[in-house]
N, C-alpha and C positions, 0 to 999 in steps of 0.2 A: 388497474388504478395506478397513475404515476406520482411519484413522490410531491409533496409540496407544502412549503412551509408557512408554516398558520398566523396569521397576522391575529392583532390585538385591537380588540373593539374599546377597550381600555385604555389606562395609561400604559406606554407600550417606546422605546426608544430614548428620543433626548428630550421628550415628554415628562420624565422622572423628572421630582427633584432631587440634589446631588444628595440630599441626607437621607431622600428614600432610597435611592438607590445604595448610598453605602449601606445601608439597614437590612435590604434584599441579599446585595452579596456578602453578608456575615450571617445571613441566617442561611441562605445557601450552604456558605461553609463548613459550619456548624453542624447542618443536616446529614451533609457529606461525609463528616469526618464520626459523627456517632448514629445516623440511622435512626434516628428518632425526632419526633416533633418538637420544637424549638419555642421557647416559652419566651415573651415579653422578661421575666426577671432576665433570663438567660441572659440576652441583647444586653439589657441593662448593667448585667455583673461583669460581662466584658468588656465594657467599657471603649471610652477613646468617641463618643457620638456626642458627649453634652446635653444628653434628652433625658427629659424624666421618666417617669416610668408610664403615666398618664401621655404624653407626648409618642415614645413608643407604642404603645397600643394602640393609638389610633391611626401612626401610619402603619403597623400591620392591617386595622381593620381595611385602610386605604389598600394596599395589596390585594386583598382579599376580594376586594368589590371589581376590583381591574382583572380579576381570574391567576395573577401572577403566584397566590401562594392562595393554600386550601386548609382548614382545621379539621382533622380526619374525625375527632369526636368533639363533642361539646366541652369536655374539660380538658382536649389536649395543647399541644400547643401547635403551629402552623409548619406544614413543609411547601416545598416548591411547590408547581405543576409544572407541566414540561413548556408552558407556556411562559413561566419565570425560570428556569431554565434555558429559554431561547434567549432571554432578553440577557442575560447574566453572561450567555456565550457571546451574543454578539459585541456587547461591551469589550468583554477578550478580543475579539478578532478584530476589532478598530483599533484598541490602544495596545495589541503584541509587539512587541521587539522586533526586532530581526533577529534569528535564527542564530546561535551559537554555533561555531565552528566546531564540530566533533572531531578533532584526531584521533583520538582513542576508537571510533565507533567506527572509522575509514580505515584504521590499520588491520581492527577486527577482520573486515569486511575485505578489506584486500587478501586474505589469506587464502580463500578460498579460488578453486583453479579454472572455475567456469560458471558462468552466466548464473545455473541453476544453483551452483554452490552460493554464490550474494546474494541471491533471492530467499534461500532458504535461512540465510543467518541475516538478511533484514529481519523477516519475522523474529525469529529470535529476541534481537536487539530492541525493538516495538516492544514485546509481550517484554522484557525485562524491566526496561526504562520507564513503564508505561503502569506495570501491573495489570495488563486485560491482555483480552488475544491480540495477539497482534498477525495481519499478514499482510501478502503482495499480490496484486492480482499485473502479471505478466502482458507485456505486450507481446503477441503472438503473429510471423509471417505465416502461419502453417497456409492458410488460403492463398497465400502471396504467390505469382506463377513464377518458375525456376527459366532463369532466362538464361545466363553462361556462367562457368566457372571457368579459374586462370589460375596455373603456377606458377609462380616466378618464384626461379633459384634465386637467393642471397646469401652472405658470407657463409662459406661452412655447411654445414647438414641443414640451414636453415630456410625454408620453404614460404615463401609469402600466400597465403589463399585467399584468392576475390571470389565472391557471390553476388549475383545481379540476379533481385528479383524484380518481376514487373511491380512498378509503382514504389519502390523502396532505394532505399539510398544501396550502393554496396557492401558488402561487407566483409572485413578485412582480419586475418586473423594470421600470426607466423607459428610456424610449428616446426620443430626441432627432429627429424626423422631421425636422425643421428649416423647419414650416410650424404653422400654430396655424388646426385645426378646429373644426367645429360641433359640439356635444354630440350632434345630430342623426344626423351622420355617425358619430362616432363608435360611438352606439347600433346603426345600420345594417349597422356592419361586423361587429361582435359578433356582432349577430344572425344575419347570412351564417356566422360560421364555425360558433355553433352548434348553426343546424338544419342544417351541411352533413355536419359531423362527430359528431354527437350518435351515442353510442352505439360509437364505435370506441375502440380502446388509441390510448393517447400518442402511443406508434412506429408505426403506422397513419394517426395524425393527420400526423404531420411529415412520413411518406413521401410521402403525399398534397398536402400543401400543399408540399411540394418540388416535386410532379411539376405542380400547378396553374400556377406559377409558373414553367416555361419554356413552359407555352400561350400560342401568339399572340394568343387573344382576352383573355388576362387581360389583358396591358402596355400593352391600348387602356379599358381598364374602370379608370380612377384606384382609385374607392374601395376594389374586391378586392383587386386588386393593394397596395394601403397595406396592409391588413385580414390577407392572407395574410403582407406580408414581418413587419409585428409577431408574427404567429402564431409564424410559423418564429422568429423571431429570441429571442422566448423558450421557445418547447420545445429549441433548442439547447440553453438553460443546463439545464432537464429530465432530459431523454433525451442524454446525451453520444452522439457519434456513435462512439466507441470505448466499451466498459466494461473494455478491458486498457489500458494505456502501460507498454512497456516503455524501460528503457536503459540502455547498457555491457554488449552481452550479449559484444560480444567480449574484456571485461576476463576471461571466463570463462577465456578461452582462455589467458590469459597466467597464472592463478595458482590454476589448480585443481588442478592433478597435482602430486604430491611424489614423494619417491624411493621410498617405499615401495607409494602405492596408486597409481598411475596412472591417469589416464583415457582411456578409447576415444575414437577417433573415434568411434565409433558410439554411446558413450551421450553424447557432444557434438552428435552429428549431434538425437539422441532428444531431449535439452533445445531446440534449437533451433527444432524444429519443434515443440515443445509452444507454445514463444513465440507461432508463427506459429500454431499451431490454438488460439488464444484461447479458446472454448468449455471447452477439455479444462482450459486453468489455470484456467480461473473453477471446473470441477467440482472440481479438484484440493483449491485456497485454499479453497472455499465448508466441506472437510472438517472442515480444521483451526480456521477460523475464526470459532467458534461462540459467541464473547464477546467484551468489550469490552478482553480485555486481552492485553498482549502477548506473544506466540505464539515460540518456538523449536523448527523440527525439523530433528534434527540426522540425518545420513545414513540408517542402515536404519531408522527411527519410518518413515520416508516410507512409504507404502503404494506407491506406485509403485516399481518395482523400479531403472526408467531413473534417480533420480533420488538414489538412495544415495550415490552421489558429490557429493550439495551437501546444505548446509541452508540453510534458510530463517529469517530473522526477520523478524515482522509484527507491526502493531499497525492497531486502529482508529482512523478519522477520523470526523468528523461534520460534511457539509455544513450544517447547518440545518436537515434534514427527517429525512435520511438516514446512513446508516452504510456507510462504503467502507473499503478495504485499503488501506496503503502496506506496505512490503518492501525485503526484497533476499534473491538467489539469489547464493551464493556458493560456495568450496569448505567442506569440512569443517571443515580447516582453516584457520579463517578468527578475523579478530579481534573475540571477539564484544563484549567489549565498546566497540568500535566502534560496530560494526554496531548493539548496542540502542542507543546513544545515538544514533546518528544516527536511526533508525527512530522512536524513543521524542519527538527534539524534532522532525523534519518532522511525524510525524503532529499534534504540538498545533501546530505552521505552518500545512497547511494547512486544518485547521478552522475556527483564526483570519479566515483570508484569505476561504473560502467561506462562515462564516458573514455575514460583511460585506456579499458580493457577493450573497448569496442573500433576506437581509432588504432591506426598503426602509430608506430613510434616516430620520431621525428625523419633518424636515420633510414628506415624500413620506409617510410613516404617517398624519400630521393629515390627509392630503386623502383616505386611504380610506373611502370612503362605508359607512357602518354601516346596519344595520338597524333603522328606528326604529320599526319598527310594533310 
């Protein structure tokens, strides 16, 4: 079953009137912010609508007839459905902002020393800003085929590394060996990785030159050994050794059940281990994630059934070559417009930061050898 999001047989869009809809999103907020059903006085006592209290009730009953909000008992008062939840998000994503510049969230994020380290403190940085889980789901070459590798000396002990996969941009990485070779050697070691590896995937390549490099006869062979740890050291930033990072899965725990819907252990236990079978979130995300822009699904859109008790928002990143997910899993309800803004300026953070780390530098660009023939 693929994801898909549920239209309204109702009033549903810019079908509201402006004072239903401000009435919708303050009972939303409301709901949000204390977890319980939302009484006509309530609206009333907060003031700023101009409506009596007669006049209130009857656009909740109006709500109510369109499927947009639901009265759980007879004496209580009204919460969303996820169908006035949809309606309240898309209002958000027509009238958001533009994205806030994060420096503080790109300095973070620059400190770490490879691909996998900003992947792992995106999440981070989501689950803090955000308050839900937050993670990354990676773009991954591992299937990409290993076509040639190149060194090129520059200043000093300083090493330029190309990687050319089929169907992928190169990519480019300088590493600091902290010795200054022969062009000769250098060509040598190229050479070694690619008549060793010609012809395999990426993820094939790295497993390999992983598994070369705890052999006792490499760490007496100088040149392989140099040859291999460059290899490795840029198919990390490539091929991340994770394509999920999760974190804060236990904020779940503390603020996804309200008074009315509760959550199981067991569809807690089901979230948890979707975490842990990485695979099944990558099929899950890959559903919803079919564009460049940003995603909200809110409890039954899910196609999975485990997971109607949360929604999701997502948007894409762009490393430099590639296109990856950032996120957050939270309850229903939850504060979305939070959440998109948190989601909306990490994701322009870490493109920022990865395309930096993924390009070579300006200077290290002059010294890549072109083809003059």
């Amino acid at each position: 079953m693929a994801y898909r999001k549920p239209t309204s047989t109702g009033h549903h869009g810019s079908d509201l009137p402006e004072r239903t809809r401000r009435l919708l999103g303050a009972l939303i907020r409301e709901y949000v912010d204390h977890g319980t059903p939302v009484s006509s006085r309530q609206l009333v006592e907060k003031g700023g609508f101009g409506l009596s209290a007669a006049t209130v009730r009857n656009i909740l009953a109006s709500l109510e007839e369109a499927g947009l909000v639901l009265q759980p008992h007879t004496s209580a008062g009204r919460i969303p459905t996820d169908l006035g939840y949809r309606y309240y998000v898309d209002f958000l994503l027509e009238h958001r902002r533009a994205a806030q510049s994060t420096p503080a969230v790109e300095a973070r994020l620059r400190q770490a020393g490879s691909v996998n380290g900003v992947l792992s403190n995106v999440s981070h940085e989501l689950s803090r800003v955000s308050h839900h889980l937050g993670f990354v789901l990676a773009p991954t070459n591992e299937t990409a085929g290993f076509e040639h590798i190149e060194f090129v000396q520059l200043e000093g002990s300083r090493i330029l590394v190309l990687v050319t996969a089929h169907g992928h941009q190169a990519c480019h990485k300088v590493v600091d060996i902290g010795e200054r070779l022969q062009r000769r050697e250098l060509e040598q070691g190229a050479n070694y990785i690619n008549r060793e590896f010609s012809g395999l995937t990426l993820g094939e390549v790295r497993a390999l030159v992983i598994e070369r490099l705890r052999q006792e006869q490499v760490l007496y062979d100088e040149l392989l050994s140099r040859s291999l740890r460059l290899t490795s050291s840029t198919l990390e930033d490539m091929v991340p050794r994770e394509s999920v990072f999760v974190d804060g899965a236990m904020l779940l725990f503390d603020d996804v059940s309200d008074d009315t819907s509760p959550v199981s252990l067991a569809t807690m236990r089901a979230l948890l281990s979707m975490m842990q079978e990485k695979q099944r979130l990558v099929r899950l995300l890959s559903e919803y994630l079919g564009s460049d822009e940003l995603t909200v699904v809110i409890g039954t859109e899910h196609a999975e059934t485990d997971l109607h008790a949360f929604s999701l928002v997502a948007s894409a990143y762009f490393d430099g070559q590639e296109t990856g997910t950032v996120g957050v899993i939270g309850p229903r309800r939850m504060r979305y417009s939070r959440a998109i803004a948190a989601v909306d300026s990490v994701s322009q953070a870490v493109s920022r930061v990865l395309v930096k780390q993924t390009l070579p530098s300006t200077d290290d660009a002059r010294r890549i050898p072109t083809d003059t023939a």
